[in-house]
N, C-alpha and C positions, 0 to 999 in steps of 0.2 A: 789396454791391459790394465788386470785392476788387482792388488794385493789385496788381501783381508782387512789388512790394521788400516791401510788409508784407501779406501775405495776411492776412485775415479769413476764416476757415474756416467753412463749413457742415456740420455733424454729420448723416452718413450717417442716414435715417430709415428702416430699415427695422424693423417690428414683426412678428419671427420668434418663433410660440410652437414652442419645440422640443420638439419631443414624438415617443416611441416610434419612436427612432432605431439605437438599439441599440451604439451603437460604447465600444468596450472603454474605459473608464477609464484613463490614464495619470498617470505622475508629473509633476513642472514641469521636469523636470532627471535626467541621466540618473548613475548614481555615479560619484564621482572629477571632477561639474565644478568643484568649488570649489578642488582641487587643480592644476589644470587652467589657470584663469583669474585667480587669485588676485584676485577681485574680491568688493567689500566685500555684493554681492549675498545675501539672506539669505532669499530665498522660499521653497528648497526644503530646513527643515531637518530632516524627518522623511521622505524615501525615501531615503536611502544604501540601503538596504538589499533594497529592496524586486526587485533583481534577482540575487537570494545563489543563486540555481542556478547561477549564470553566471562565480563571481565567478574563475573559475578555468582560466575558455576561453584565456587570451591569458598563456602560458607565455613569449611572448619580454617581457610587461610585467611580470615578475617577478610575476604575479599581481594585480598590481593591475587594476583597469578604467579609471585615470588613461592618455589617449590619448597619443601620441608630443607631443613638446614641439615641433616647428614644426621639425628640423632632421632631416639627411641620414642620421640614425645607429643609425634603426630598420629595421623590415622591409624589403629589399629600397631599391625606391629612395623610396621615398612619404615624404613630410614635406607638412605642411599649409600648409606656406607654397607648394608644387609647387601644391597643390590650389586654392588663391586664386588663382595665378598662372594657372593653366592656364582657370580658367573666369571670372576676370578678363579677361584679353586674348583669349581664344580663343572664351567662348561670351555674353560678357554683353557687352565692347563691340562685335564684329561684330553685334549684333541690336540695340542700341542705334543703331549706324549706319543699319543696311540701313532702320529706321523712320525715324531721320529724311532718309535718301534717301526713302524713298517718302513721307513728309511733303511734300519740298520739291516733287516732284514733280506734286502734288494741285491748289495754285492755278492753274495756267497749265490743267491739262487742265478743270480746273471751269468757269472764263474762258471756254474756249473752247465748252465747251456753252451757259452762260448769255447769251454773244453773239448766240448762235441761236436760244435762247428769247425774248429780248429782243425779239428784230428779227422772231421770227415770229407772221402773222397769220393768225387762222384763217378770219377770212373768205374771204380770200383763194382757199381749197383748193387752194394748192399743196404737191402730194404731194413735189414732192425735197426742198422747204424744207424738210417734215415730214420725211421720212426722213432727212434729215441731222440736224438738232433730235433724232431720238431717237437716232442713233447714238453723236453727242455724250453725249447723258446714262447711255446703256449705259457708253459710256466711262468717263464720273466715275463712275457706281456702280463700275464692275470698280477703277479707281483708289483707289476708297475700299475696298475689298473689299481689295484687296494690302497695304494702310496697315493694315488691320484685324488680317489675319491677322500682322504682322509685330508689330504693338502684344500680339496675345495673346501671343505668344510673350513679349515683355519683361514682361506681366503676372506670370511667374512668376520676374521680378526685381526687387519692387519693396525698395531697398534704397536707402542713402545720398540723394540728391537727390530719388528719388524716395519717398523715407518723409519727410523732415523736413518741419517743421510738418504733421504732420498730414496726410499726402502730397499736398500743396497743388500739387505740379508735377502729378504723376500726375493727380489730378482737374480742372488744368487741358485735360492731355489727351484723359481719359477718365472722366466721373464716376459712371458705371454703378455700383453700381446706382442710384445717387442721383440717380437722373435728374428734371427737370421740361419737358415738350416746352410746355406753356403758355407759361413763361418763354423758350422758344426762339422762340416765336410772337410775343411781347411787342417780342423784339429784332430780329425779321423787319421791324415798323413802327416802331421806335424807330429804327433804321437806315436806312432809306426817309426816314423824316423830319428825321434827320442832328444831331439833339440828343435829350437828354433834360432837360425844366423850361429849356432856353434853354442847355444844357449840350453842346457839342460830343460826339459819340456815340463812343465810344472801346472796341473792343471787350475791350482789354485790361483794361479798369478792370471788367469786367462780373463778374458770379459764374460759376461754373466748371459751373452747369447749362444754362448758355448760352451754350456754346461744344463743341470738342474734337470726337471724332468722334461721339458719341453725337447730336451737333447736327446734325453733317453726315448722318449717318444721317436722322435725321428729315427732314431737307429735300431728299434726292438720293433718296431712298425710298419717302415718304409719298405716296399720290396724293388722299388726302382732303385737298381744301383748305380746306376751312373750318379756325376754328383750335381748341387743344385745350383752352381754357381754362372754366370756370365762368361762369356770368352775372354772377359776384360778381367772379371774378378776371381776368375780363378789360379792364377797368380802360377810361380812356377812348381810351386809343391802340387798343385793336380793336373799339370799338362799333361802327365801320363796316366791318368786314374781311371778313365773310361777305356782306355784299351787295356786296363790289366784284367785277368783271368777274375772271374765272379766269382770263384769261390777265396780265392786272394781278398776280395772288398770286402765281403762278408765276413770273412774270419778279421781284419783290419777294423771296419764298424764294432761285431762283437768287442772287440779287446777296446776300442777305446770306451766302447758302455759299461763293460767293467769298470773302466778310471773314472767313470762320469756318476756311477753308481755309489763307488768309495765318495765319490768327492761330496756326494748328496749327504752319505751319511754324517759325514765329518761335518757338514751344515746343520744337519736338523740337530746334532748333538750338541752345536755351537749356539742354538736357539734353543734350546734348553738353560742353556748354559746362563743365557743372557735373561733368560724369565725368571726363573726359579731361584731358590736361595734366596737367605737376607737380601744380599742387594741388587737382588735380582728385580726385573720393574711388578712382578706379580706383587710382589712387596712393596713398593713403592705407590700400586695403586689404591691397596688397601691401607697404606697412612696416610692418603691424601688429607689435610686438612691441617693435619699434626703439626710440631711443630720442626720446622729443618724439611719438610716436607718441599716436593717441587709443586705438588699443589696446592695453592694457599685456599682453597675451599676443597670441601668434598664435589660438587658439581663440578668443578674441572676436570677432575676422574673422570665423572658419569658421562660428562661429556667427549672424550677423549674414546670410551668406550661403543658412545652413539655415534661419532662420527664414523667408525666401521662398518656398520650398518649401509654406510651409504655406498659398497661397494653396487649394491643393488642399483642405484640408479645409472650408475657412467659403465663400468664395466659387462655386468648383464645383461643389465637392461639395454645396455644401446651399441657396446663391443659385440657379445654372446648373440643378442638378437636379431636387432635393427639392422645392423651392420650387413650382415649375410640376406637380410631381406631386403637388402634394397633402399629403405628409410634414410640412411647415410649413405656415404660415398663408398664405394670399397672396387676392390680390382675389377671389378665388373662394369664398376661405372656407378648407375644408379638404380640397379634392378638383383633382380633375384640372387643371390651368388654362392652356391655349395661351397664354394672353394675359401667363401672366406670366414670358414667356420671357425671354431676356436681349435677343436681336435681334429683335423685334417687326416692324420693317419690312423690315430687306433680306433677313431670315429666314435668318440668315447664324452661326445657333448654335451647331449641329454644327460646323464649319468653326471657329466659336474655343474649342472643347469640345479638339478634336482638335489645334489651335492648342498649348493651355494643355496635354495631356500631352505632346504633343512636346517641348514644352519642359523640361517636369518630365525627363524621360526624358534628354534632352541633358545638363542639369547632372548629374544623379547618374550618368550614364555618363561625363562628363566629354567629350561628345566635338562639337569645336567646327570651327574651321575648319584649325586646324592638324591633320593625321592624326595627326602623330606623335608629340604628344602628348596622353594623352584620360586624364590625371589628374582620377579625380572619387570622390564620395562612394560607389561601389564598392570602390574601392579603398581608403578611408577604412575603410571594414567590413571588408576581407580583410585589412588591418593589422591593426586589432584581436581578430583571428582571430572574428570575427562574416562569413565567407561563407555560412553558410545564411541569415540578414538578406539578404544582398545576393541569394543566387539567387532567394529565396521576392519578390522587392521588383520584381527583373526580371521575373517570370514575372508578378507583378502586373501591371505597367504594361502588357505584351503583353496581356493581358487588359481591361484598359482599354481599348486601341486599339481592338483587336477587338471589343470590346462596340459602340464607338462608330459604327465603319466600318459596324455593319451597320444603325444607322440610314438609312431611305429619307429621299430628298426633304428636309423642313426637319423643323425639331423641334416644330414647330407642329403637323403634321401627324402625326408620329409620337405623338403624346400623345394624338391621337384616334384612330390606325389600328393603334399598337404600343405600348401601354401597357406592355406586358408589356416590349419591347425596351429603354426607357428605363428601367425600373426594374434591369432588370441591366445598366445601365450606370451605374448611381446604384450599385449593390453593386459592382462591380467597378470602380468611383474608391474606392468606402468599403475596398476591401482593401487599397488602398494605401495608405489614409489613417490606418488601422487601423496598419500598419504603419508607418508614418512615426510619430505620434503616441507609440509604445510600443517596441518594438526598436530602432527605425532612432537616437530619442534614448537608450536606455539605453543601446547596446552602444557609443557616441560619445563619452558622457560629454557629452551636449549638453542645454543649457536651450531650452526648448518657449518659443514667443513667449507675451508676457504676454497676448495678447486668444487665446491655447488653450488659458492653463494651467487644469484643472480642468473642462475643456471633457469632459463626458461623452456629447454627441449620436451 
């Protein structure tokens, strides 16, 4: 059980044996960061060196590969405080918003399905009740669908409010992979029956596998009603849940995704809360350098910002992907697995596959809601006279796209009718990742996040 103010964390279980993945070895840090950030950090003290073909591309850095210091007096117009700024306001709090608009949006269209499940009887066999009842529910899934894809999108910003402790907001919104639908099931009847041990039922106090959209997924989604638990773990609150009347579960699921809906909104509003404003960290990244500042250079930002970036390698690339085909371990074993997709129920994959490179693709193009300014980590690279980095990066992520686009239908499907198609979409994330991991940090002068550095899969 975890309150807001002091979260008690639950440690992500997943047991990936990584094996014969093949992606190129990198350093932790790319040369010239220590020059760079002047921070007492000492992880990477044997690659200086390790990119000496190179050390000579960038004639306006008098040679060195130490990046531009954060101001206006390098190449052309680019300084990295431009580059915080521009995908600070322009690309990271517009998608912060736009989720928690479609957040707030969720409870009121859910309510108004579950009104109609509630109140509908099937005895009865009236077909407009029924057709209204289901159109209602098309609605909340598509509601939950628009929430989803806007969430992927800020998955490849999980930074300040959403990393600290342990990214305890984040997984309140979203705790994929970490999911347990048992526990979801648990607070279906623990909610129904409005305490726990004589304990007023509070959704906020609950752990973070039972709630967020992954919750709502499972109850706007799922049409097996029975519940998903063990004979062991399903404890005395579901002894009786498979023998009660399905239109009973239904209306019980409906009404806790109601409270599981409220509970999203009152999250995305709370992450707003924690970005935005004076001292709010949207603020904080853009006076990186200043003084009183938590960053005592601007690259500490920049890099703070690149390290999101690398949800592309662990998550997509090798959770979303690899995992389901087989390349890691997952319930199957070590082969093909539908089942261990990411969207199981609304089979809604591909869609935050494609989600999560748009996104990637938008920061490092830099290009957000403002046209006229699309300062991003392209430009970052053509400073540093590293634009073959940057074309080979672009030309990647088109490749990604397009691998992804040409999956049919859902990815469930695809893993048993195009195995073949998933797997070159699993290489062609891996060339970006490949690239990110190795050029994209050396020619930067940027440190690799600590849960990548060393990271050989």
């Amino acid at each position: 059980m975890r309150i807001h103010s002091r979260p008690i964390l639950l440690a992500v279980a997943i047991g990936l044996a990584l094996s014969g993945c093949g992606e190129s070895t990198s350093s932790s840090a790319g040369p010239g960061y220590k020059q760079a950030t002047n921070t007492d950090d000492n992880q990477d003290t044997g690659n200086d060196n390790q990119d000496t073909g190179n050390d000579n591309q960038d004639s306006s850095n008098g040679g060195s590969d130490t990046p531009d210091s954060g101001q206006d007096n390098n190449q052309g117009t680019f300084s990295q405080q431009k580059l915080i700024a521009n995908l600070t306001d322009n690309v990271f709090t517009p998608t912060f918003q736009q989720f928690a608009n479609k957040a707030s949006a969720q409870p009121d269209i859910v309510k108004a399905y579950c009104d109609l499940e509630t109140a509908f009887d099937p005895t009865l066999s009236d077909e407009a009740a029924k057709a209204a009842r289901d159109e209602a529910l098309l609605a909340a899934q598509n509601s939950w669908k628009e929430t989803m894809v806007s969430w992927q999108h800020a998955e490849l910003m999980i930074v300040g409010p959403l990393l600290a402790d342990d990214k305890a907001l984040r997984k309140d919104i979203y705790s994929w992979p970490d999911t347990n639908y048992c526990n979801v099931d648990q607070d279906v009847a623990y909610f129904a029956q409005g305490n726990i041990n004589g304990v007023p039922y509070d959704i906020s106090k609950r752990s973070d596998k039972r709630r967020g959209l992954d919750a709502l997924e499972y109850l706007l989604f799922n049409n097996n009603l029975d519940h998903s638990c063990s004979a062991a773990a399903a404890g005395n609150i579901l002894a009786q849940w498979n023998t009660q009347d399905e239109q009973q579960r239904r209306s019980m699921r409906c009404q806790y995704a109601v409270e599981a809906s409220k509970d999203l909104k009152e999250t995305a509003e709370r992450l707003m809360f924690e970005w935005a404003g004076d001292q709010g960290y949207a603020a904080k990244l853009k006076n990186a350098g200043a003084s009183g500042s938590e960053f005592a250079t601007v690259t500490e930002a920049v890099n703070r910002i690149s390290d999101a970036l690398f949800y592309m390698t662990e998550e997509l690339k090798d959770y979303k992907l690899a995992t389901p085909l087989g390349l890691f371990a997952n319930q199957c074993g070590t082969e093909v697995c539908p089942e261990a997709v990411e969207s199981r129920y609304a089979k809604h994959s591909i869609e935050n596959i494609q989600a999560n490179i748009a996104a990637f693709e938008q920061i490092f193009l830099g290009q957000g809601t403002d046209s006229e300014d699309t300062i991003g980590f392209d430009d970052f690279l053509d400073n540093q006279s590293a634009s073959q980095t940057k074309d080979v990066m672009i030309q990647g992520i088109a490749n990604a796209k397009a691998a992804t686009a040409a999956l049919n239908d859902n990815l469930q499907q695809a893993l048993n009718e195009d195995t073949a198609g998933v797997t070159n979409t699993h290489a062609k994330v891996k060339d970006v990742t490949d690239q990110l991991k190795n050029d994209f940090i050396q020619k930067l002068a940027l440190e690799l996040p600590k849960t990548s550095a060393g990271d050989n899969d």
